[in-house]
C-alpha positions as CSV (number, residue, x, y, z in Angstrom):
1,X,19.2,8.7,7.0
2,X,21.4,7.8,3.7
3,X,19.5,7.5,0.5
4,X,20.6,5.7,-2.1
5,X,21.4,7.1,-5.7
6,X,19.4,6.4,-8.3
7,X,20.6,4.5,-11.4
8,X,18.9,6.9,-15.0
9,X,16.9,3.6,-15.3
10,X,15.6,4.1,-12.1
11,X,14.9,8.4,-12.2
12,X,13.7,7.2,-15.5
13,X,10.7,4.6,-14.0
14,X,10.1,7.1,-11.0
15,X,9.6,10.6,-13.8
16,X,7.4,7.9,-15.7
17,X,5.7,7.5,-12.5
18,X,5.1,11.0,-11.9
19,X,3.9,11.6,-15.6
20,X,1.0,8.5,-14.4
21,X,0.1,10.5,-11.3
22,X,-0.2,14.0,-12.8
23,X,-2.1,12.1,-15.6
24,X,-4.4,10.8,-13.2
25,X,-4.7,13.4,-11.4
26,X,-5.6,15.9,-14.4
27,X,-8.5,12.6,-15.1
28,X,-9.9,12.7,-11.9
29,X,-10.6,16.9,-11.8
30,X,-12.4,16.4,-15.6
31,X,-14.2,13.5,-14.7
32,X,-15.6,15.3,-11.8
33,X,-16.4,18.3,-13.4
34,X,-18.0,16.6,-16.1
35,X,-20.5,14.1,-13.5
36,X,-21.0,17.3,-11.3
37,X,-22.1,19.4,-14.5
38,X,-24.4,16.3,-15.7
39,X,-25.7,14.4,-13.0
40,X,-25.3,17.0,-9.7
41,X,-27.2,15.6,-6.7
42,X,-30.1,18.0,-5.5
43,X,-29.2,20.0,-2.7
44,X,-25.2,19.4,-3.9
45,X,-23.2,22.8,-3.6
46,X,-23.7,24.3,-7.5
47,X,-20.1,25.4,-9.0
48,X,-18.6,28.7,-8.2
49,X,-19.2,30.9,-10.9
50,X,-16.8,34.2,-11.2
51,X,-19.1,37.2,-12.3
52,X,-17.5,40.4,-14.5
53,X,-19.5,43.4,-16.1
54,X,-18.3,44.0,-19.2
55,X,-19.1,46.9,-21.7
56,X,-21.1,45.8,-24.7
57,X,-19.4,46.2,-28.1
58,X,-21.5,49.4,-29.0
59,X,-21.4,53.1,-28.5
60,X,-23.8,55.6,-28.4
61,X,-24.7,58.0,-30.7
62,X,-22.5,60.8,-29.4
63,X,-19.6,57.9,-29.6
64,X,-19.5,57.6,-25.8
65,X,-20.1,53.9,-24.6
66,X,-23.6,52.7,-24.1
67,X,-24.8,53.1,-20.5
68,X,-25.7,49.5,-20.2
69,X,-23.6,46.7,-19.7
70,X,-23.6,42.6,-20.7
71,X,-23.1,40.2,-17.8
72,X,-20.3,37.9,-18.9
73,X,-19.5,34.8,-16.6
74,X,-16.8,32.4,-15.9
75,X,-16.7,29.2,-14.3
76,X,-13.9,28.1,-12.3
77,X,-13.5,25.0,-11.1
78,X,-11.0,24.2,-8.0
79,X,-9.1,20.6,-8.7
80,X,-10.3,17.8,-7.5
81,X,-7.6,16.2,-4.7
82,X,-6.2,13.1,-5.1
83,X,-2.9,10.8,-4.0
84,X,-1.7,8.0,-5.2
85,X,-1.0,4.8,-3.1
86,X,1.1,1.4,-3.6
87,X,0.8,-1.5,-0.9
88,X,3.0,-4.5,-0.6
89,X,3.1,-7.9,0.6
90,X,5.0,-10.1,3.3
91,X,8.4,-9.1,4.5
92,X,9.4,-12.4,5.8
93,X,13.0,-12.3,6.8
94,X,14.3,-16.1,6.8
95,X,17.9,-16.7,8.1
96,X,19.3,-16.8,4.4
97,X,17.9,-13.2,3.8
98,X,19.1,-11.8,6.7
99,X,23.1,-13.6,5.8
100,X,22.7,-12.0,2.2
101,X,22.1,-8.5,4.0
102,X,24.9,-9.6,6.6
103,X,27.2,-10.0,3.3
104,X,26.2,-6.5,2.1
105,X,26.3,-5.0,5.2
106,X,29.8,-6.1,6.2
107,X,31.1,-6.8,9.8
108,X,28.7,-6.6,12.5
109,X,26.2,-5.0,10.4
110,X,23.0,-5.7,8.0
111,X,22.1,-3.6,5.1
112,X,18.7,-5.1,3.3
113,X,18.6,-1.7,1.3
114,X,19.8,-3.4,-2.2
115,X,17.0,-5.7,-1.6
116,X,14.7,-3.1,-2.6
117,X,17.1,-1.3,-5.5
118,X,14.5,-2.1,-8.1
119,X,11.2,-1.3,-6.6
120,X,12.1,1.7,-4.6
121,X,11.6,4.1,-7.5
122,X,8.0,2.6,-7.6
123,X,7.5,2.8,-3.5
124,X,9.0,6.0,-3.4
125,X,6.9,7.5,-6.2
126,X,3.7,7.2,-4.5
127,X,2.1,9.5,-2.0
128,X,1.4,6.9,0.4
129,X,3.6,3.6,0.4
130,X,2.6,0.5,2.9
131,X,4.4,-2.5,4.0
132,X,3.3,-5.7,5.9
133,X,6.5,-6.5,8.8
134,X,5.6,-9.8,9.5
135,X,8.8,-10.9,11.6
136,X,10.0,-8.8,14.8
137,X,13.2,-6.4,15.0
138,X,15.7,-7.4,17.2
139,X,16.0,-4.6,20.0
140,X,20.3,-4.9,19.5
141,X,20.7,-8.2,17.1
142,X,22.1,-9.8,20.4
143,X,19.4,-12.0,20.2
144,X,18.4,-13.1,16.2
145,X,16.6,-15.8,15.7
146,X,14.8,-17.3,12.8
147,X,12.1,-19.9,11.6
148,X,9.6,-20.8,13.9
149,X,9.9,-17.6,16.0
150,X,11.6,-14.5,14.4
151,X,13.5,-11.9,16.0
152,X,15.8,-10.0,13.3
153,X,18.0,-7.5,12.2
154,X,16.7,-4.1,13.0
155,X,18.4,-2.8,10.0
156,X,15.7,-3.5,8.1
157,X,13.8,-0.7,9.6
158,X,16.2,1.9,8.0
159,X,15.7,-0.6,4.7
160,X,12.0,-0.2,5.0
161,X,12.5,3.3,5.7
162,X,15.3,4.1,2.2
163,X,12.7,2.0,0.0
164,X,10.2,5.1,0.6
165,X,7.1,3.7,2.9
166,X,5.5,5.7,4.9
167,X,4.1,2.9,7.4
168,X,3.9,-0.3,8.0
169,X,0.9,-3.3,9.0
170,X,2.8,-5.4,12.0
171,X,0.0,-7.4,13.1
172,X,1.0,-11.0,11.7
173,X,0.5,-14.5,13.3
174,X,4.6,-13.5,14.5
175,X,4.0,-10.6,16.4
176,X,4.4,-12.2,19.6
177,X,7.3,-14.8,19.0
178,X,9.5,-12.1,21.0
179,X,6.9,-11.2,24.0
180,X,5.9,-7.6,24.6
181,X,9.6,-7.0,24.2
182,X,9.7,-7.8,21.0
183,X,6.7,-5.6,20.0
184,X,8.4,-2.8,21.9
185,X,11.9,-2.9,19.4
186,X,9.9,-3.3,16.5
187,X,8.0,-0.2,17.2
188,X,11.3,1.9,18.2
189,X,13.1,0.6,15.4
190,X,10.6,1.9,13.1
191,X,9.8,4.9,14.3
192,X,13.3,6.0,15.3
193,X,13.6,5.3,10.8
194,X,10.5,7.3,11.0
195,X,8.3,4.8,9.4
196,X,4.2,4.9,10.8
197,X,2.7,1.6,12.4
198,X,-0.3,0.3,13.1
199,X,-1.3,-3.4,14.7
200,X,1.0,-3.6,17.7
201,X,0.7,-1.2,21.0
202,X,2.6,-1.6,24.4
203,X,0.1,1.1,26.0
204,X,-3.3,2.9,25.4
205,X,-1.1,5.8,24.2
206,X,0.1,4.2,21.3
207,X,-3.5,1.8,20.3
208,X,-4.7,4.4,17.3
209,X,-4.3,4.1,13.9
210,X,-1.5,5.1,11.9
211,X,-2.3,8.2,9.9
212,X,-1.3,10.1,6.5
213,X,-2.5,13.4,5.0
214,X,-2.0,13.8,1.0
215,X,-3.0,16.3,-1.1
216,X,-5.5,17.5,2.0
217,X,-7.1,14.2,2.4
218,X,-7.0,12.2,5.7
219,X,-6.1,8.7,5.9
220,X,-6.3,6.2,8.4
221,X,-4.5,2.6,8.2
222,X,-5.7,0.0,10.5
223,X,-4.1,-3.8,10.9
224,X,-4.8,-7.0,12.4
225,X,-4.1,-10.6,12.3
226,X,-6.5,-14.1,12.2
227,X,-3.6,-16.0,13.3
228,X,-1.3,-16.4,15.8
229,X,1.9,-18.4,15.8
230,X,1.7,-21.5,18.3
231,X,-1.0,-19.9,20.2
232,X,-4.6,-18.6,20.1
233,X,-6.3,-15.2,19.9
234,X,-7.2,-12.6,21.8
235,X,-3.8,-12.1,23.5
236,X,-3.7,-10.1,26.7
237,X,-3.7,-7.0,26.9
238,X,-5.4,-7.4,23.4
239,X,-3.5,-4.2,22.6
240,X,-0.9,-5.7,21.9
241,X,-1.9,-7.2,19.0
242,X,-5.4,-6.6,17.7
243,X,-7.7,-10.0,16.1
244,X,-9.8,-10.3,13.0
245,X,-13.1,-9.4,15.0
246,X,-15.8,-7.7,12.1
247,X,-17.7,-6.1,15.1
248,X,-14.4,-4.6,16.6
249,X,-12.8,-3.7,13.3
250,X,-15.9,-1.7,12.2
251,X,-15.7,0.1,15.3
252,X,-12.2,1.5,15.2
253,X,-12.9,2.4,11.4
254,X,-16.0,4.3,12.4
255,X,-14.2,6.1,15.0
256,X,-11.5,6.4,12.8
257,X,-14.1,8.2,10.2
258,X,-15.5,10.1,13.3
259,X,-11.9,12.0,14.2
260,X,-11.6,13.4,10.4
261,X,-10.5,10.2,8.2
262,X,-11.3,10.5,4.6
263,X,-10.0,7.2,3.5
264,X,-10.0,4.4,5.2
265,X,-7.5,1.2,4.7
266,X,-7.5,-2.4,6.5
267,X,-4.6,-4.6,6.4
268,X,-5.8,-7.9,7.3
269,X,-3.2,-11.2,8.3
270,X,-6.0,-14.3,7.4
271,X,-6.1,-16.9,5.6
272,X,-5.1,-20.5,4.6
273,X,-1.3,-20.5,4.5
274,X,0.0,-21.6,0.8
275,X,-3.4,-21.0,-0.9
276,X,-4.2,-18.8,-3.9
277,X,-7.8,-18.8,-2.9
278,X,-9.8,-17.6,-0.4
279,X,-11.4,-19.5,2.0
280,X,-14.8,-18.6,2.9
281,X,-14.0,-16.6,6.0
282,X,-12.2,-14.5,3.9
283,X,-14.7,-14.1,1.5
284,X,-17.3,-13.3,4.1
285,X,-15.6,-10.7,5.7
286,X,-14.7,-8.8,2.8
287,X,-18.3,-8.5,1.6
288,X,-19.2,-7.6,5.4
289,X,-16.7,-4.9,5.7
290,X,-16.7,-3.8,2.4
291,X,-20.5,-3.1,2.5
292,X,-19.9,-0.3,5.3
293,X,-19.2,3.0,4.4
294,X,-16.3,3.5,6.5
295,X,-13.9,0.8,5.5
296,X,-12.6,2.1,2.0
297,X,-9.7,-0.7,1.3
298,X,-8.4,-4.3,2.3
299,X,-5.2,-5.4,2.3
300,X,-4.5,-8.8,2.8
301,X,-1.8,-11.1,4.1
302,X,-0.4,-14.3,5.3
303,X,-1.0,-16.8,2.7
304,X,2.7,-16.2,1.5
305,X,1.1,-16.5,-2.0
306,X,-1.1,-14.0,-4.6
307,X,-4.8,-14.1,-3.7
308,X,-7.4,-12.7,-5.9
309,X,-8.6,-9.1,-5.8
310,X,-12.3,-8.2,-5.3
311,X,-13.7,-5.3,-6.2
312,X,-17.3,-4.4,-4.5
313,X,-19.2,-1.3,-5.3
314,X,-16.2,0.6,-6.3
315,X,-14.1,-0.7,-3.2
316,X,-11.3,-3.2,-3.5
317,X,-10.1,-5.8,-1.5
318,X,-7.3,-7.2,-2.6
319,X,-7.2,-10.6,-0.9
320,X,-3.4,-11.5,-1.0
321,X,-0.5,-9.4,-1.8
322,X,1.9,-12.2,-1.8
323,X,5.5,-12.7,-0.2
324,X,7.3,-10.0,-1.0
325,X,10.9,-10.3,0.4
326,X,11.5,-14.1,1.7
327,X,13.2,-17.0,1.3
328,X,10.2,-19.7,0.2
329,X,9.9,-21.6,-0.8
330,X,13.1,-22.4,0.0
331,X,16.6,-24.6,-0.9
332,X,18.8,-27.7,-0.3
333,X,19.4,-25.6,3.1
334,X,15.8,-25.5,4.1
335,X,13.5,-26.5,2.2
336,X,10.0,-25.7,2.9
337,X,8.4,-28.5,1.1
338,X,4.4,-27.3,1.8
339,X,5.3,-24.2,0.1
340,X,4.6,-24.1,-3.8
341,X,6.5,-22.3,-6.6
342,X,4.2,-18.8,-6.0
343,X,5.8,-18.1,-2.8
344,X,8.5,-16.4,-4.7
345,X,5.6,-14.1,-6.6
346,X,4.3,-11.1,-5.0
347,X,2.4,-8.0,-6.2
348,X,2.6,-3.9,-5.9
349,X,-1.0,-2.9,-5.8
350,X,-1.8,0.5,-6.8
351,X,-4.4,2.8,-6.4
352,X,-5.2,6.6,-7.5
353,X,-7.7,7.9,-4.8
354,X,-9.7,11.3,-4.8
355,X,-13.1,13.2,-4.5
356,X,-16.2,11.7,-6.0
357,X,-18.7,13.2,-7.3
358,X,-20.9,12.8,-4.4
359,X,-18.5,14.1,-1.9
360,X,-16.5,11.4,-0.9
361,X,-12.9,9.6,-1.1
362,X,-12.2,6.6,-2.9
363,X,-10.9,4.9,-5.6
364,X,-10.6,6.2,-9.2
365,X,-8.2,3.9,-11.0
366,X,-6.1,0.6,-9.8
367,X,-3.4,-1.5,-10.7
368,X,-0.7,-3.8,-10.3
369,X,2.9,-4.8,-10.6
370,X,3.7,-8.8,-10.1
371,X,7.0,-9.3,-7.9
372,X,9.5,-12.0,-7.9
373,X,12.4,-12.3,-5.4
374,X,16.1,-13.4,-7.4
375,X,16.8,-15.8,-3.9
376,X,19.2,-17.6,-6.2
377,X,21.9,-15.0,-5.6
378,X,20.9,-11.1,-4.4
379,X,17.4,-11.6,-2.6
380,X,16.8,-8.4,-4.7
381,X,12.6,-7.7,-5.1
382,X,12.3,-7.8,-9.3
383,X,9.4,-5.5,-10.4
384,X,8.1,-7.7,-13.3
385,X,7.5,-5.4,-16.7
386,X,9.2,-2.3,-14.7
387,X,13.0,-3.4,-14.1
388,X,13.7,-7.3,-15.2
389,X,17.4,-8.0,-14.9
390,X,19.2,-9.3,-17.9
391,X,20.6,-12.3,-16.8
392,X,17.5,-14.2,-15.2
393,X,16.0,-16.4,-17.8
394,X,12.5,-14.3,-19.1
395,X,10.6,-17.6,-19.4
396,X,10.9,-17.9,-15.6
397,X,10.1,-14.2,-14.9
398,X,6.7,-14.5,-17.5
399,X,6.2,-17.9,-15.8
400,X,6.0,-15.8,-12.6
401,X,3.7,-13.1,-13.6
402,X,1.4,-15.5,-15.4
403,X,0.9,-17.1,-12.0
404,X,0.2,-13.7,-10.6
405,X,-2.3,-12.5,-13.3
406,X,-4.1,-15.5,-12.9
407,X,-4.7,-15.2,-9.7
408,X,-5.3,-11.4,-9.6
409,X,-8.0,-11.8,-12.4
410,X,-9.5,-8.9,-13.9
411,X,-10.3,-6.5,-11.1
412,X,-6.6,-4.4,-11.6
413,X,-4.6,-3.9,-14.8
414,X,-0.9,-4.6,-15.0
415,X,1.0,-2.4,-15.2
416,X,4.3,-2.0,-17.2
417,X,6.8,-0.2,-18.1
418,X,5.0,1.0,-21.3
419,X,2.0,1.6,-18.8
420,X,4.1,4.6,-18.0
421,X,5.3,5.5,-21.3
């Protein structure tokens, strides 16, 4: 697979990156030493202490050293592990997206890769980078479709792929509009660009969860979907795209925990299409799955728009993560006139996991990027305070990202360039 060069702009925002992990990282090990060292649960395993005998500084009388010696000890600590991970919103690949990749892919071909110029140095930076694929892949683009029912270019897989994710969430209210054979060339595409998936199976074989391993720790990424376009949940076989049940979904995470996950993530396709708040399914599910200990992180989708984050007992769901590539809400070709101005915004959360005190994985520090997509000419994804291009007007880039923050709330601190600094 080709990658793309980096612009010094961009290896500049991806060392700044770095330099923020490392940071983090070097936080999370003195934070734990320091709560182990003052509040150590009983029965906790005590540090590892390194024991020397060394000669005291006197001698006897004959000037020979003294026959006794001092016990001097050091404590060494091993470093706490920790990754960081960045999550994304909708891909949502309208007809006019997929001709703006046709015009930089050239005959017979689609390249969506400068789509993603800006924010790849921010995806590819982190440990662990998901997407949400809300629209099928095409098995040979000899059958694209578009708006209601999606079938498109599988180029974007090796898009997905050069941006840096790891995996993907594929459970959307489209995962059907191609049959089973549509969830079979969406799944090949992807993992033929070698890009994880969870939220679509054609067998029992492939039903588990997607799964990542950094710095040591096991993770588990699990998806599913509320919604179904023109039809009605479960489908049959239910594998093949797996509902918003809390009883099932607390299931597969336990067994997830059971097989050796350390960290947990859900990526969730709910809600009330076009609105920045949750409704109160949503709100009841996150405090229901939330309050178990084996779901860690939500990720949440389908609203096309920024949803609030909530954080409960150190766990965070963020609600909404936007559109992130899409046409809405649209132009004087299609206009979609439900959709308001914030379908253009979209957000990069970001999280630093690692050991707690107490033994377990979770969250030690999040944040955020807001996202706008430039559909006026290059459909490129604009990090907002990371990489703003020069010619868009800044009052309609700060316009965006005050919509974001306001939705977003307190729960995660923007992030910006100087964040990095």
């Amino acid at each position: 697979m080709t990658r793309m060069i980096l612009s010094p702009r961009e290896r500049r925002v991806a060392w700044l990156l770095t330099r923020l992990v490392l940071f983090g990282a070097f936080a999370i090990g003195a934070l734990a030493v320091r709560d182990i060292v003052q509040d150590r649960p009983d029965g906790g395993d005590p540090p590892f202490v390194a024991t020397t005998m060394v000669p005291p500084a006197g001698t006897g009388t004959d000037g020979a050293p003294a026959a006794t010696t001092t016990e001097a000890t050091t404590t060494t600590w091993e470093p706490a592990r920790s990754f960081t991970l960045v999550a994304t919103g909708e891909l949502l690949v309208h007809e006019y997206v997929a001709d703006r990749a046709a015009d930089y892919g050239g005959v017979g071909t689609w390249d969506f890769r400068p789509m993603f110029r800006l924010v790849r140095p921010i995806l590819s930076g982190a440990d662990v980078a998901l997407c949400h694929l809300e629209t099928p892949l095409s098995a040979d683009n000899s059958d694209l479709a578009y708006y209601p029912g999606f079938r498109v270019p599988f180029e974007l897989a090796d898009a997905i792929a050069d941006a840096g994710y790891d995996g993907c969430s594929v459970a959307s209210n489209h995962s059907l509009d191609a049959g089973t054979a549509g969830v079979a060339s969406t799944l090949d595409h992807l993992e033929r660009a070698g890009v994880a998936t969870t939220g679509m199976a054609v067998d029992a074989a492939g039903d588990v969860p997607a799964t990542f391993e950094a710095d040591g720790i096991s993770i588990a990424h699990l998806s599913y979907t509320d919604l179904m376009n023109g039809g009605s949940l479960p489908t049959e076989p239910a594998r093949l795209v797996p509902r918003v049940d809390a009883g099932e979904i607390l299931a597969d995470a336990a067994a997830a925990r059971a097989t050796g996950a350390e960290f947990v993530v859900l990526s969730l396709h709910w809600g009330t299409e076009y609105e920045t708040a949750a409704n109160s399914r949503q709100e009841t599910l996150v405090e229901t799955l939330l309050a178990s200990p084996d779901v860690d992180l939500i990720l949440g989708h389908g609203t096309h728009v920024p949803q609030p984050v909530v954080e409960q007992n150190g766990k965070y769901a963020v609600v909404g993560l936007g559109n992130f590539l899409s046409n809405q809400p649209g132009d004087e070709r299609r206009m979609c006139s439900e959709c308001p101005v914030a379908t253009q915004d979209g957000l990069i959360a970001w999280f630093a996991v690692g050991d707690l005190p107490d033994g377990s994985v979770g969250v030690v520090d999040a944040g955020y990027v807001p996202t706008w997509v430039r559909r006026s000419s290059t459909y490129e994804i604009v990090p907002l305070g990371i990489d703003e291009p020069a010619d868009v007007d800044p009052a309609v880039l700060a316009e965006s990202a005050n919509r974001t923050a306001a939705v977003v709330g307190q729960a995660l601190r923007r992030l910006t360039i100087d964040s990095f600094g």
